[in-house]
C-alpha positions, 0 to 999 in steps of 0.5 A: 515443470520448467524445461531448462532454456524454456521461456516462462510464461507471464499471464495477462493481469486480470483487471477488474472492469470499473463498470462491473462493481457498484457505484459507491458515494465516498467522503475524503478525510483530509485535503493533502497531496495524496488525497488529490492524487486519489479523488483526481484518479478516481474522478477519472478511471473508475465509477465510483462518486466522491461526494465530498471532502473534509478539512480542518485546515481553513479553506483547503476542504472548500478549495479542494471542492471547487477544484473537484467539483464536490462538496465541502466541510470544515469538520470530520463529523459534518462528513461522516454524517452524512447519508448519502456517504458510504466509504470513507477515505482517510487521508490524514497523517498516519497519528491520526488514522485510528481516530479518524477510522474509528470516526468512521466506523461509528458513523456506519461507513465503510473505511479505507485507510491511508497506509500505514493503517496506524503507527501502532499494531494495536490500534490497527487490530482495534480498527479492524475488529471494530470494522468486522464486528459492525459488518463493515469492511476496513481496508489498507490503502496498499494500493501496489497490492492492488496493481496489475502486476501484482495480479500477475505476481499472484498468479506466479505464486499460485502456479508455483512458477518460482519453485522455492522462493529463497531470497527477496532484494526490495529497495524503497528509496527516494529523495524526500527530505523536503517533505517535512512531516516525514521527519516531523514525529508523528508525521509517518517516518520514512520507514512506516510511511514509504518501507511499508511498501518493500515489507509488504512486498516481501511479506507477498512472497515469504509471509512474517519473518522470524528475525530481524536485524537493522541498521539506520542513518538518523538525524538530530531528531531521532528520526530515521532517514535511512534503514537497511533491515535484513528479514528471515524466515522459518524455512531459511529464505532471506529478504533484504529491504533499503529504505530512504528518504533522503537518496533516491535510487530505483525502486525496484523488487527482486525476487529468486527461486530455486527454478525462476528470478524476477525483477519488478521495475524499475519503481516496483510500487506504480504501474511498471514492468516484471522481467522473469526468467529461469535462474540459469545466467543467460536464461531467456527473459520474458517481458510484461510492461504496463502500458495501459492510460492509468501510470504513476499515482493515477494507479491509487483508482486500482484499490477504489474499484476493487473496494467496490467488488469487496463490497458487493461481495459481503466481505469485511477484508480484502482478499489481496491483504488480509487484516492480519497481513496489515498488522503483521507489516506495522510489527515488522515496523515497529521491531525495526524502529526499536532496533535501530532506536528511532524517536519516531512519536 
């Protein structure tokens, strides 16, 4: 038990060394942004190979080829043919994730899937039960579940160090209103594409909520731009989450119990800092900072090298977000989007 005035103790992340998973050969569905920041990141803190990249945008899976020094096609099907693939990346925009996944699955590959999995709980279910049965692992790409803070959250929880864990305050908040498919319908909305992060943040601390309430700022098209929803849970606690695509604040992750509070900051959701202490107002705080070579998105090689262990392990669902969590986060989307009456497809 925590002595009152004591410093808790933060434990050091336990990160999976790249050199101790298999090398597997991965093909990248679509040539955005992110798929740039993840091929890049992989290239250069992991052991995995990616062997090619796929576009039905003309020229961009050639371009994205010669700048990687990989292998290109105009065509999803020229990519998952291939034998000499055994996961897939897919990057696409979120209306297109169940296609694309179950392209994927029938080719034989293994599948990590760009979050949010789908715009629709069930098409998510049908990707993972599919994955399951074929004996292939399917994977959401919530690459902060994946971080080292997070393993260190993980083992706060499992030693219990918060107590009763009654209130999560998570902001995901930025000026993103120059990224057009976010508010383009079927683009990823700013709540399923970006809030997906603070949900599942909350959901690492108190599970599925049993009610929801939510209020929104959306523009002439129905899209929302900005969603304040409050979270509640069987036991009484509470979770408060914002989220913005058009003003940016810190992204950060707070988190009190009836014995210790903690801030995950100040971007909660890249490589950053966790500052915990007891719940008394001038209560020691301990310190943990990342400061290790893989910052900001170079972050996206965390979930490639744990993929990889999942693998060799025979399993068929991550352990750090399990289907079920997955499908849980896009319900707790979709209510939220009903209740604030966004057109989002």
């Amino acid at each position: 038990m925590q002595i009152p005035g004591d410093r808790i103790r933060i434990p050091s992340p336990r990160i999976i060394d790249p050199h101790s998973v298999g090398s597997y050969r991965w093909g990248v569905i679509g040539a955005g942004g992110i798929a740039a920041q993840f091929i890049g990141t992989v290239q250069k803190h992991t052991t995995q190979k990616i062997v090619a990249v796929a576009s039905r945008t003309h020229g961009r899976a050639r371009d994205y080829g010669q700048r990687f020094g990989i292998e290109s096609h105009d065509t999803y099907e020229a990519l998952v043919s291939r034998d000499d693939v055994d996961i897939i990346y897919v990057a696409t925009l979120p209306s297109q994730h169940f296609e694309h996944a179950m392209l994927s699955i029938a080719a034989g590959k293994h599948v990590l899937i760009e979050k949010p999995v789908a715009l629709e709980p069930s098409e998510a279910r049908e990707i993972f039960e599919v994955a399951r049965s074929n004996g292939l692992l399917a994977m959401e790409a919530m690459w902060t579940r994946y971080l080292p803070q997070y393993d260190i959250i993980r083992q706060l929880l499992e030693d219990r160090t918060f107590g009763k864990i009654e209130m999560v305050n998570v902001s995901m908040c930025q000026s993103n209103l120059d990224m057009k498919r976010l508010f383009t319908k079927n683009g990823g909305d700013p709540l399923f594409d970006m809030g997906i992060y603070a949900i599942s943040f909350c959901q690492t601390f108190l599970g599925n909520p049993e009610e929801i309430t939510a209020q929104a700022v959306l523009n002439l098209d129905g899209i929302d731009e900005e969603v304040s929803a409050q979270l509640r849970y069987p036991d009484g606690s509470r979770a408060y989450v914002l989220v913005s695509g058009r003003s940016g604040i810190p992204a950060t992750g707070q988190v009190s119990g009836t014995r210790a509070k903690m801030n995950v900051g100040p971007e909660f959701c890249i490589p950053s800092r966790i500052d915990l202490s007891p719940q008394e107002f001038y209560g020691e705080v301990s310190t943990w900072q990342d400061e290790s070579n893989v910052q900001g998105h170079d972050g996206l090689c965390y979930q490639a090298t744990a993929m990889a262990k999942f693998i060799d392990q025979g399993l068929v669902e991550s352990p750090f977000e399990s289907h079920a969590d997955s499908i849980a986060n896009l319900e707790v989307c979709e209510k939220i989007v009903q209740l604030i009456g966004a057109q989002i497809k």
